[in-house]
N, C-alpha and C positions, 0 to 999 in steps of 0.2 A: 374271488367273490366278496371276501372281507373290504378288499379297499375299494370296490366296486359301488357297495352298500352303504361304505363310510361317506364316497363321496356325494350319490345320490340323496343321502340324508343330510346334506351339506348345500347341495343343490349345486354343485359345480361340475360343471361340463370341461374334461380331460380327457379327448377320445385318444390319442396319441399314450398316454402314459398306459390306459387300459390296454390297448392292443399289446406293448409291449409285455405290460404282466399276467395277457392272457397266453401271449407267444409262448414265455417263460414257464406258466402253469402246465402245460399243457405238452411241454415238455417234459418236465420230471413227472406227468402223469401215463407218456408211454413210457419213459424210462422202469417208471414202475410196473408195468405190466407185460414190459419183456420181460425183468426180474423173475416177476409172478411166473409167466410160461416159462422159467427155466432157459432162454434164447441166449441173455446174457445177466452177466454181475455186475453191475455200475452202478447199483442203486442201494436196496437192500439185500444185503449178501448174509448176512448173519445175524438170527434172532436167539437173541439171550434170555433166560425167564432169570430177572433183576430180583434181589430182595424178596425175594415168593410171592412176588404181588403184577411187577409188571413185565410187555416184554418189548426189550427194544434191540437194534442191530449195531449189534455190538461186536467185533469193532466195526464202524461203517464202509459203504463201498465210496470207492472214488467221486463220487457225482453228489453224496448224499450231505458234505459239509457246505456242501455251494446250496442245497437246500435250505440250510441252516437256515445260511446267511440270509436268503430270501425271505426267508419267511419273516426273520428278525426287522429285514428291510420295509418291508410290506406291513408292518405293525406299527414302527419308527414312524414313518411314512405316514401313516395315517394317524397318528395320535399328535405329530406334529403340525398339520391340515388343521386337524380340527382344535387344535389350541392355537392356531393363527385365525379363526372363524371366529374363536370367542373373543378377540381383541377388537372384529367388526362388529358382530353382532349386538344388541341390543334388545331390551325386552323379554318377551316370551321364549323368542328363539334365542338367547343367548341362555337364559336356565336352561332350555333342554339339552343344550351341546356341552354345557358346563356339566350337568349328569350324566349322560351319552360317556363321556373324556374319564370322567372320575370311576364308571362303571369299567369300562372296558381297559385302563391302564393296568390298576395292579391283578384283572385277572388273565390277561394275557402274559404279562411277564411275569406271574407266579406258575401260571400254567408251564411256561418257558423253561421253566430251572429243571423240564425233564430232559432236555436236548443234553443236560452235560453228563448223566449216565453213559450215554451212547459214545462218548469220546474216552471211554475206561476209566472215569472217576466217579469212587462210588459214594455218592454224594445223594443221600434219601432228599426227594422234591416234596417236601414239607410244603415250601410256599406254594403249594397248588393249592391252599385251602384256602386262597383267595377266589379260584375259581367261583365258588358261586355264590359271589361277591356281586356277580354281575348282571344276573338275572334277577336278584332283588333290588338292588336300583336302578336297574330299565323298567322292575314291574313297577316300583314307586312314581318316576318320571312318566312312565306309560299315563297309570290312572290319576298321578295330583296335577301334573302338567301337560299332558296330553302331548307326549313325547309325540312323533309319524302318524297323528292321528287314529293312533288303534283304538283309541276309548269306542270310536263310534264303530267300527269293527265285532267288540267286546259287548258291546251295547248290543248290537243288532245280532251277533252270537246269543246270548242268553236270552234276548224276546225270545229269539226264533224256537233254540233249546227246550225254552218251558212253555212258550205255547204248542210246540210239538209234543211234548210230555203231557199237558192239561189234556190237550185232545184225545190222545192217545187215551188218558185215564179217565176220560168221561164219556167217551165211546163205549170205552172198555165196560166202565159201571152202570153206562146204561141201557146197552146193550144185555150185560149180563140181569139186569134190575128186567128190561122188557120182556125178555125171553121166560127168565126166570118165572116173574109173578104174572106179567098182564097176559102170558102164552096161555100160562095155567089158569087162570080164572078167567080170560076172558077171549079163551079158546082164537088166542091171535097167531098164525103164520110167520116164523123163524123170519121171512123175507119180509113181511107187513113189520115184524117188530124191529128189526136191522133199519129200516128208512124211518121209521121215528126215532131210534136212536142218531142217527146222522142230523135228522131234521134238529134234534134237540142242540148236538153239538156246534150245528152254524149256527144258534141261535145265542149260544154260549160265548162264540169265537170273538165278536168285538168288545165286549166287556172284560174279556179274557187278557183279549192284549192289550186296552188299556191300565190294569189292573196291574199288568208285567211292565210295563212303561214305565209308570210311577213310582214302584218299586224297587225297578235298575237306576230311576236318575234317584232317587231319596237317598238311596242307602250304599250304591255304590258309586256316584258321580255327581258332580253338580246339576241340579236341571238347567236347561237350556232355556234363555227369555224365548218368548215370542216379540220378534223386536216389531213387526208389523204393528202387533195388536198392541205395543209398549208405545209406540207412535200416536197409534191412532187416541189413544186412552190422556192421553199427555194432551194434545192439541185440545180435545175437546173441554180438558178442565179448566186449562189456560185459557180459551175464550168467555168465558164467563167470568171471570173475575175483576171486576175494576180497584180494591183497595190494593197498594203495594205489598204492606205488612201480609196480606192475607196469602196474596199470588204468592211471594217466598213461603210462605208456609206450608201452602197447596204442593211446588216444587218437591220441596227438601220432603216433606212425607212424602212425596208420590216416588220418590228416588231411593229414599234409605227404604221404604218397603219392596218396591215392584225389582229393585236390582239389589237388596238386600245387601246394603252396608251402613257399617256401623255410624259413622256420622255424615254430616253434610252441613257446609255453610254458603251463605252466600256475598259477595261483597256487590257493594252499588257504588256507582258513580254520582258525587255529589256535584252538579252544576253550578252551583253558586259557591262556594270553598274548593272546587278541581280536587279533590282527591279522594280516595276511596273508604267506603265505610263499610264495616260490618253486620250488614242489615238482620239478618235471621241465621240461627244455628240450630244444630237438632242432633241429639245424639252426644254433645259434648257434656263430661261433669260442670258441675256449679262451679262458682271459684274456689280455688281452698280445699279443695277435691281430688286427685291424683287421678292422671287421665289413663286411659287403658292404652296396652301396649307399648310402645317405646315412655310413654309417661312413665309409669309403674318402672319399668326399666333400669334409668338413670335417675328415678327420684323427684322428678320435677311435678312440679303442679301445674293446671292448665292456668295459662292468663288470659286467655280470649274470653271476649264477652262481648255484648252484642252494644254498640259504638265505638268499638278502637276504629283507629281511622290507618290509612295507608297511603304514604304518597304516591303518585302518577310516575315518580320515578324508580319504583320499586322493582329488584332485579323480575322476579318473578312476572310482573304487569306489564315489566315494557316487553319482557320475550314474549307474551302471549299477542301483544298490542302488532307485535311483529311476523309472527308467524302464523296468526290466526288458525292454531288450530288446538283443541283438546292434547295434553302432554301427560305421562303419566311418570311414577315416582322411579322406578327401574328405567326409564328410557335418560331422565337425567341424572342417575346414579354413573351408569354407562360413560353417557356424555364425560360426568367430573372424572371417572377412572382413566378415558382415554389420554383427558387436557390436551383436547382437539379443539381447536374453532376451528379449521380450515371449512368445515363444513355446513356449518349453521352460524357463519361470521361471530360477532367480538361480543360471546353472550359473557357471564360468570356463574356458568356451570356451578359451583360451590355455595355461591349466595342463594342461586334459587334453590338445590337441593336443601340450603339451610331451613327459607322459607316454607318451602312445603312441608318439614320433618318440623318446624316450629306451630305451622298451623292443624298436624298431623293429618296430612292431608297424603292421599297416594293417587288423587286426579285431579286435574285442574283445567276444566273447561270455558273459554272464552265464549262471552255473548255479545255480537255487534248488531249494531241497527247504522246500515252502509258502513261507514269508517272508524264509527264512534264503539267505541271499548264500551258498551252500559254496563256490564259487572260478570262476576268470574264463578262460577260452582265449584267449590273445594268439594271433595268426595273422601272419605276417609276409607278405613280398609274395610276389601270384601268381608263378610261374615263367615265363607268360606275360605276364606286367606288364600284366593287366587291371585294374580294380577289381573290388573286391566287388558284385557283384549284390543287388537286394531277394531272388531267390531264395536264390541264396549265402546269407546273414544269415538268411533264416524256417528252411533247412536246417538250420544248422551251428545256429542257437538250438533247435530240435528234438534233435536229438543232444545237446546240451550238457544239457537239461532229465533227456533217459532217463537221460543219467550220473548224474545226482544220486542217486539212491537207491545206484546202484551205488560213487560215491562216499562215501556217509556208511556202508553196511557195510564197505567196505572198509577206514577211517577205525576205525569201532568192532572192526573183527577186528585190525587192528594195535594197536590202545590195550590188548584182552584179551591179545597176546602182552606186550606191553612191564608190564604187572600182573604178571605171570605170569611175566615176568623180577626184577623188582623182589622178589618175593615171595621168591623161590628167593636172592636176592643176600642179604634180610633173615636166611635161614635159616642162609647162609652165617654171616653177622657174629655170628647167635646160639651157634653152633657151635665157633666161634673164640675168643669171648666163655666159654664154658664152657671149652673147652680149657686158657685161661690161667690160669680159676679152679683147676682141678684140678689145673695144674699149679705154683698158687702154695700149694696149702693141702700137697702134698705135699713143697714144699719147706721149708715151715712144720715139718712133720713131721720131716725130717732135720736140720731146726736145733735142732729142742723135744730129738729124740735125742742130738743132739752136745753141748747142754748139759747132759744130764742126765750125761753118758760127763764131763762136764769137772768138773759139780757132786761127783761120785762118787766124781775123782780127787783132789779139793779136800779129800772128808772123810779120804781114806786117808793124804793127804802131811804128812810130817812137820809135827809140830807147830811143829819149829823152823825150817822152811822163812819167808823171809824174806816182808814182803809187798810188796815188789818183785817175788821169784817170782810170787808167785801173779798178781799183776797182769799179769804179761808173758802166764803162762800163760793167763788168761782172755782179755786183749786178745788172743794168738794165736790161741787155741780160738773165741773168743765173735763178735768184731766180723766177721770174715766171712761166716757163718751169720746174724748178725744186722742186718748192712748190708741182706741180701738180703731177712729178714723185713721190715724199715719199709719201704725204699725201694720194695720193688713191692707189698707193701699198702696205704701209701698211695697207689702211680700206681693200683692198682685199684679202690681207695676212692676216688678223687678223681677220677678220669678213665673207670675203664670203666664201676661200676658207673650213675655219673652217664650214660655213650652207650647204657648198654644200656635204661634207662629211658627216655629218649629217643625210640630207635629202639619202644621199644616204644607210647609217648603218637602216636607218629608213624604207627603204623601200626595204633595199635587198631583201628580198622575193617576192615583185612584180615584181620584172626584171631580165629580163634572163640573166643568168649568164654569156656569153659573153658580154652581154652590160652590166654588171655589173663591168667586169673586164677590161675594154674598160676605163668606166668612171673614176673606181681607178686609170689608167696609167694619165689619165688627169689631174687628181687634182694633182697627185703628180707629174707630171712635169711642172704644174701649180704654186705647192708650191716654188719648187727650182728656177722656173724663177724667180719668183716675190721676190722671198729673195736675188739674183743674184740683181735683177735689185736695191731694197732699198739698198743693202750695196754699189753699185755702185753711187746711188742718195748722199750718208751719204759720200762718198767719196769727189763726187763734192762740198758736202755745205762745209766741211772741209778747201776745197782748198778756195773756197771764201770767208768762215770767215776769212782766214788767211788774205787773201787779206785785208778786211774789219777792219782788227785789226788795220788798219792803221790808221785808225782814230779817234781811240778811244783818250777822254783828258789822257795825261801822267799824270793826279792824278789818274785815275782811278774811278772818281765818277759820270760822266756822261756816258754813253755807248750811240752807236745806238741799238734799239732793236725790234726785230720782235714783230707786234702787235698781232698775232694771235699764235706767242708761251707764250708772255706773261699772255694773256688771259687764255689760256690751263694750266699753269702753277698756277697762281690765283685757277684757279676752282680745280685742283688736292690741291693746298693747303689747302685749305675751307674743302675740303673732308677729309683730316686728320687732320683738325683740332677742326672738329665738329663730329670726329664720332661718339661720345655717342649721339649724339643729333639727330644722324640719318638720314643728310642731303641726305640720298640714296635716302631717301623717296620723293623726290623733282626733278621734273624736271631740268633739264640746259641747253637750248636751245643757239647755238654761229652761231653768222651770221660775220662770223672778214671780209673784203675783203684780197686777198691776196698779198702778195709783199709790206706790208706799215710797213715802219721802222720811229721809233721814238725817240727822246734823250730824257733819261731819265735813272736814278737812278733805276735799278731793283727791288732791295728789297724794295724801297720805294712804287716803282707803287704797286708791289705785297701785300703789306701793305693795299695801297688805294683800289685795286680793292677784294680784300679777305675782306675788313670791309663792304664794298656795299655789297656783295654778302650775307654777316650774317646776313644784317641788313635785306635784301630784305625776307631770308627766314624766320625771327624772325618775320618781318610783316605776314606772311600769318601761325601762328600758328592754330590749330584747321580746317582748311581747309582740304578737300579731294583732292581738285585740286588744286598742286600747284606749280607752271610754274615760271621757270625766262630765260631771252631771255638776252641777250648779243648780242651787233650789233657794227660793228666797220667800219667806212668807211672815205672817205674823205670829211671833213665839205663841204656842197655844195655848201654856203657863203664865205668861205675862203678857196682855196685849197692850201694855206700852211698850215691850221690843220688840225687834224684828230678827228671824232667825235667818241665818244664812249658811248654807251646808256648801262645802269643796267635799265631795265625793272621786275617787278613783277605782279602779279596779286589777290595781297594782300587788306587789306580792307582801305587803301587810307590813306594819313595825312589830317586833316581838314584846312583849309582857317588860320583861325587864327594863328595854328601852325606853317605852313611851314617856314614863317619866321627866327622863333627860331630856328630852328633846328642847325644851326652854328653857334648857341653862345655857349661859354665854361661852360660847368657845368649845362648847360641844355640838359633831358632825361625825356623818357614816359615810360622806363623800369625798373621795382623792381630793388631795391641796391640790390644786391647779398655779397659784402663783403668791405671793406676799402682798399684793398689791389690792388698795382696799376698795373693800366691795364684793371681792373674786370668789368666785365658789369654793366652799371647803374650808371655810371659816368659823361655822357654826355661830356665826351671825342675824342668818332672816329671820328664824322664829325666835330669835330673844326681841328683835327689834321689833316685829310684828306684835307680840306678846304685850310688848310696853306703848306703842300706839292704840291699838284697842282698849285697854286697861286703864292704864294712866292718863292719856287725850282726851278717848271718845268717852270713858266711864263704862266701857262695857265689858263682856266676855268671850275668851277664845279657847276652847277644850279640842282635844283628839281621842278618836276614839278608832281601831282598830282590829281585822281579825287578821291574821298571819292566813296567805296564800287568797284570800278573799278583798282587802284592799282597806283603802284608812280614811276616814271622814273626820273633816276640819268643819268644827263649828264656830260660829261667831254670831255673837249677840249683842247688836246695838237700840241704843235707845229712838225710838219714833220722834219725828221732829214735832215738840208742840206751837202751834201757833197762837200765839196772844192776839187776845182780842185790844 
């Protein structure tokens, strides 16, 4: 009967092996009971009272060691069965054969150690105190795993039990209540009081047993979904929703409450990048956080958060992509234990159980729309720390399937609002883009005026006016108005109209093709103003440098010179002459004011101001951010000079040093070579020092905070112009 049970709880059909061990049985069960009638002795011939406790047949009859062995066989036998089950099984059914094996091994062969009394050794069978060893981990696996289905057995035992007892005891009380009081005072009939009492207790009866329900699944079992009404409830939420963000949210609630687990995320498929993102989570700690369960465990913190992204080649994605079906955490535990693929071809078992115990995930359900993977339900552990069921999984992969359509319009109505933002941003840029134009051609227009106000003035002024005058006049009148004509016709010419073509090749498809070709007439007669207007501005400075040539010294070594071309000129130097060293990679911020001319040696300043600029980026090596600002205006202190700041954001000169820095031959940078000029000579700012100073007549200070970065000042004299 034992291996009978074993196997039926196995589910394996062995009729050949039963009959024999029923032949077997069945035999030593008449052998025993010709014993019993006295016929013959082949079996139990002699009972001995053992140790004052028990009694066995001692010594045994001829027939009873072949018992033994049977019995011993027939236990062998079946505990080896069932530990070749747990090597196939999987899931559900591999815990319960795994308890089932562990229950019934040590108390059969502790029960066992009584057979060896009976062979005349007196040997106390102690290990039988594993015996009931075995009925508390069947009653475990019974009710936490629902070992052969007895739960619902157990269950419908105890409705029935106490609503047979409830009945009983409210018959009982109202019966005795009717008879008792309403007999006596209101002279009622034993038989009239008896049928209101029945009449009360079916009135009692459905309330009763629902009352007994909820009570047997609360407190001694898990309750059971209504998966119908879990369907029905799912579909109707899901239709109603068009935003994405919202539908994942609706999901992951309606899932961690209605089937009561601890967390839940969901991943999306990103069509425009192919791979998969972390759209919504729920149930997960914050970052930085220690996640429950295995988290807490081994110590780790969660790192999911909502946009890590996942590739399309992820162990986990492509087995789901493959097998289209919900998998749970025990089915690929199984799987890495067996390190079988014969079965479900060339997965890596190991990788995805990593995956899932990385996203702490113990379900993972697949959602397609026809062949397309749209994104995956992690499910984290039941609240009741069950496993996932085959029903759980056909469920939860049902719901996940109706989501699909409802995911991918939701997907498509947030993609039309973010066009739709994109558009209106586009409109903006066009907007802003015209603004600047209108506002540069109007400036055009106030400059084309003031030269005309200055040409005008030119023909009226004396003829014996010097032309020193007139050069001062024009440089006063002209170069302001005219700084502003080049400089932001060409940033317009160079920079916008070049973005607005751009934005426009970029978004052809968004806009109708007449305003498409509307806009191309624009830009390109945009273009040709604006190059009209620069070689007309390049005209005018032409004529005034001429004018201004006037003044220059007849050696040739002092000039006047524009502070904000010179600057531009420095920094284009710098840039070809550092380019291995990659000064790209550096910011260069210029604040010059405009219209400020100065006497000075060009190639000298350009010297001076390209050795500041090296030196500024050689300070912030190693850095990520690394910024230099150039500012040039009129000393506030003195406005006959002009002040010029080299700013960096480099890691500072120290207090002690700053001093030194303009003595000859002192440096904080590696010698590189002997050969002159080379870096590491402590040469630039002696030389810089005595150009400014001693040439131009001016001044050059440093000024400094450690970790905050070092500002080079320089102050030259304004160029005066004689009349």
């Amino acid at each position: 009967m034992y291996l009978h049970f074993v196997l039926e709880l196995l589910q394996l059909n062995r009729p050949k092996t039963l009959f024999v061990i029923y032949t077997l049985g069945l035999i030593f069960f008449v052998l025993n009971l010709l014993d019993f009638a006295g016929i013959t002795k082949l079996f139990i011939t002699n009972v001995t009272f053992v140790f004052n406790q028990f009694y066995v047949d001692r010594p045994p009859g001829p027939t009873y060691p072949f018992f033994v062995a049977f019995f011993f066989y027939l236990v062998g036998y079946a505990h080896w069965v069932a530990a070749c089950e747990v090597k196939k099984a999987y899931g559900l059914k591999r815990v319960q054969i795994n308890y089932f094996l562990w229950a019934m091994a040590p108390a059969f062969y502790g029960g066992g150690t009584a057979f060896i009394m009976v062979f005349g050794i007196d040997f106390y069978p102690f290990p039988h105190i594993t015996v009931p060893f075995y009925p508390v981990v069947m009653t475990y696996a019974i009710l936490r795993h629902g070992l052969m289905d007895i739960e619902v057995i157990i269950r419908k035992t105890l409705v029935f039990a106490g609503l047979v007892l409830m009945v009983m005891a409210i018959v009982g009380t109202v019966t005795s209540l009717t008879q008792s009081y309403l007999g006596e005072f209101l002279n009622i009939s034993p038989t009239v009081s008896t049928i209101l009492s029945v009449l009360i207790a079916i009135l009692l009866y459905d309330p009763t047993r629902r009352l007994l329900v909820n009570l047997t699944d609360n407190y001694l079992f898990q309750k059971k979904f209504d998966y119908q009404k879990l369907l029905k409830d799912a579909s109707e939420g899901i239709s109603q929703i068009k935003s994405l963000h919202h539908l994942l949210s609706l999901v992951t609630h309606f899932i961690t409450m209605r089937i009561r687990v601890k967390s839940a995320a969901v991943l999306i498929y990103d069509t425009k990048n192919h791979y998969y993102r972390l759209a919504y989570l729920r149930g997960y700690p914050t970052v930085g956080q220690r996640a429950e369960g295995e988290g807490q465990r081994d110590g780790k913190t969660l790192w999911l958060k909502e946009g890590h992204v996942f590739p399309a080649r992820d162990p986990l994605i492509e087995y789901l992509q493959v097998k289209r079906q919900a998998i749970d955490l025990e089915r690929i535990k199984n799987r890495t234990e067996q390190k079988s693929k014969q079965q479900d071809g060339d997965y890596d078992y190991q990788a995805i159980k990593q995956r899932m115990e990385e996203f702490h995930t113990h379900c993972a359900v697949p959602s397609f729309l026809s062949d397309r993977l749209l994104g995956i339900l992690l499910l984290g552990e039941k609240k009741s720390g069950d496993i996932y069921t085959e029903e759980d999984l056909n469920v939860l992969y049902t719901i996940a399937q109706e989501s699909a359509i409802a995911i991918e319009n939701a997907r498509l109505y947030d993609e039309a609002i973010d066009k739709a933002r994109e558009l209106e941003q586009i409109n903006v840029e066009l907007n802003n883009a015209q603004t600047r134009m209108m506002r540069a051609l109007k400036e055009a227009e106030l400059a084309n005026e003031k030269l005309q106000i200055t040409q005008a003035s030119l023909i009226v002024a004396e003829k014996s006016a010097t032309m020193v005058g007139m050069a001062k006049a024009i440089g006063h009148e002209v170069n302001n108005p005219l700084s502003i004509i080049i400089g932001r016709g060409e940033a317009l010419h160079k920079y916008d109209v070049k973005k607005l073509r751009t934005i426009l090749e970029r978004d052809a498809k968004k806009l109708p093709p007449e305003d498409l070709d509307e806009l191309a007439k624009i830009a390109a007669k945009l273009d040709d103003n604006l190059a009209r207007m620069i070689r007309s501005g390049n005209r005018i400075d032409v004529a005034v440098k001429t004018l201004t040539n006037l003044l220059k010294d007849t050696k040739g070594e002092m000039h006047p010179l524009s502070l904000i071309v010179l600057c531009r000129e420095a920094i284009e130097a710098t840039r070809f002459s550092t380019y291995e060293e990659n000064i790209r990679g550096c910011e260069i911020k210029e604040s010059i004011a405009s219209n400020i001319v100065i006497m000075g040696n060009l190639e000298q300043l350009i010297q001076v101001f390209v050795n500041l600029i090296k030196n500024a980026y050689e300070a912030m090596a190693g850095q990520k951010d690394r910024q230099i600002e150039i500012q040039g205006d009129v000393d506030p202190e003195n406005p006959k000079m002009v002040q010029i700041d080299f700013m960096d954001n480099g890691r500072g000169i120290p207090p002690e040093i700053l001093p030194k820095i303009w003595m000859q031959g002192f440096t904080t940078k590696a010698r590189r070579d002997d050969s002159i000029g080379a870096a590491g000579q402590g040469q630039g700012l002696f030389v810089c020092k005595h150009m400014i100073e001693s040439i131009h007549k001016g001044t050059i200070t440093a000024e400094s905070t450690v970790g905050k970065g070092t500002t080079f000042i320089i102050r030259l004299p304004i160029a005066e112009i004689k009349e």
